[in-house]
N, C-alpha and C positions, 0 to 999 in steps of 0.2 A: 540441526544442532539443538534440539529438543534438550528443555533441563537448565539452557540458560537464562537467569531471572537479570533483573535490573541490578541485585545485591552482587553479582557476576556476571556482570555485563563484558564485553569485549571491548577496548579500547585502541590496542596495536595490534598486530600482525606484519612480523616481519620473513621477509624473504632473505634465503643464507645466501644464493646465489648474487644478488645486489644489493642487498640491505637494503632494499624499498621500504615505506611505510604505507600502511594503510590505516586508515581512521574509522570505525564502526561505532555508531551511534546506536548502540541496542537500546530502546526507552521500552522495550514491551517484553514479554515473557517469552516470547522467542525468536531469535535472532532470525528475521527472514531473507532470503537471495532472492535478487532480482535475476529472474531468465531472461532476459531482454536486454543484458547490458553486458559485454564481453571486453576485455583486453588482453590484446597477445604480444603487449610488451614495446609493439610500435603504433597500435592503432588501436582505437576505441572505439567502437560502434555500438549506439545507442539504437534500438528499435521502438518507436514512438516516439512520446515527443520529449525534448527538453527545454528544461527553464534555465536558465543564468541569471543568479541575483550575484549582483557588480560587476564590473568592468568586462567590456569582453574585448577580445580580440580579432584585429581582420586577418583574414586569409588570403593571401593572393594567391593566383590560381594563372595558367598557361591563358587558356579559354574559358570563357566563363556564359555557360548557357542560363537563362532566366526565364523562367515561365511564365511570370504576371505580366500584364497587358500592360501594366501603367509600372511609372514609377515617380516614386516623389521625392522632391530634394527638400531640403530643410525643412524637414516634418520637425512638428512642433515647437517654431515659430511662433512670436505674435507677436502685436503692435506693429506699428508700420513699417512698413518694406525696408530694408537696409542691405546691400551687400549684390553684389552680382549671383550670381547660380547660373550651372550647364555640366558639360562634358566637353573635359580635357583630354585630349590625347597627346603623351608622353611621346618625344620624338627622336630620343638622346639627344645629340647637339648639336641637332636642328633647332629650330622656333617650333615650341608646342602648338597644334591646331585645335581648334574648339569651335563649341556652339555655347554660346551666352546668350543669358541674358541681362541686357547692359540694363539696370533698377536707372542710373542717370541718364539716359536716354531714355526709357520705357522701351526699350525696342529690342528682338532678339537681331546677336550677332554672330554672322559666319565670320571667324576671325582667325590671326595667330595672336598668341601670349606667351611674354616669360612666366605667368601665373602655370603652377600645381595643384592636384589635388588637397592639397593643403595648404593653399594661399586664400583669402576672406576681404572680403570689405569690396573698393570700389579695382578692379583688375585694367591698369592699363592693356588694351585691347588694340587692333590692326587690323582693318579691313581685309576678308580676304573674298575670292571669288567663292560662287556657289552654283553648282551646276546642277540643275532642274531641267526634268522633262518640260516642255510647253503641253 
């Protein structure tokens, strides 16, 4: 699209099929495409990397495979310790089972909870059994 300056910039592009919108920020003397970035209308794929500045949103997923060796809950935190942290597992309407760690105790717990992944602070907790190799 050679020819297009800032004084004729691109602003919309609309589609007759859906009346989508798209938004084109030409700030340079030629409007350029990215190869690397495609949508067919259900799915977007980005090849490389992306950034998201504000909000984003979680995905759940069936299974969910993760390749880092670690993982960290309440990154970026500070000051002194406050709140339980671990992994809840969702049980429908059973008692959730989890691995805590109880901050009022100092001690991790094998437990069940009414506590969610979205519940915070100190989580009433219930011992439960844990079964370990010797």
């Amino acid at each position: 699209m050679k020819g297009i300056t800032t004084a004729h910039a691109v602003r919309r592009l609309n589609s007759a099929a859906a009346n989508r919108l798209t938004t084109v920020a030409a700030q340079t003397d030629e409007l350029d495409c990215e190869s690397n970035l495609t949508f067919d209308g259900s799915t977007l794929t980005v090849t490389g990397n992306l950034t998201v500045t504000g909000t984003t949103t979680t995905v759940s997923s069936t299974n969910t495979v993760v390749a880092d060796q670690l993982l960290e809950l309440g990154n970026g935190r500070s000051g002194s310790a406050s709140g339980d942290a671990g992994i809840i597992v969702e049980r429908g309407s059973d008692t959730n089972a989890a691995l805590i760690w109880d901050e009022s105790a100092d001690t991790w717990s094998a437990c069940t909870t009414a506590a969610t992944g979205a519940s915070t602070g100190d989580l009433t907790l219930t011992a439960a059994n844990l079964n370990a190799a010797a």
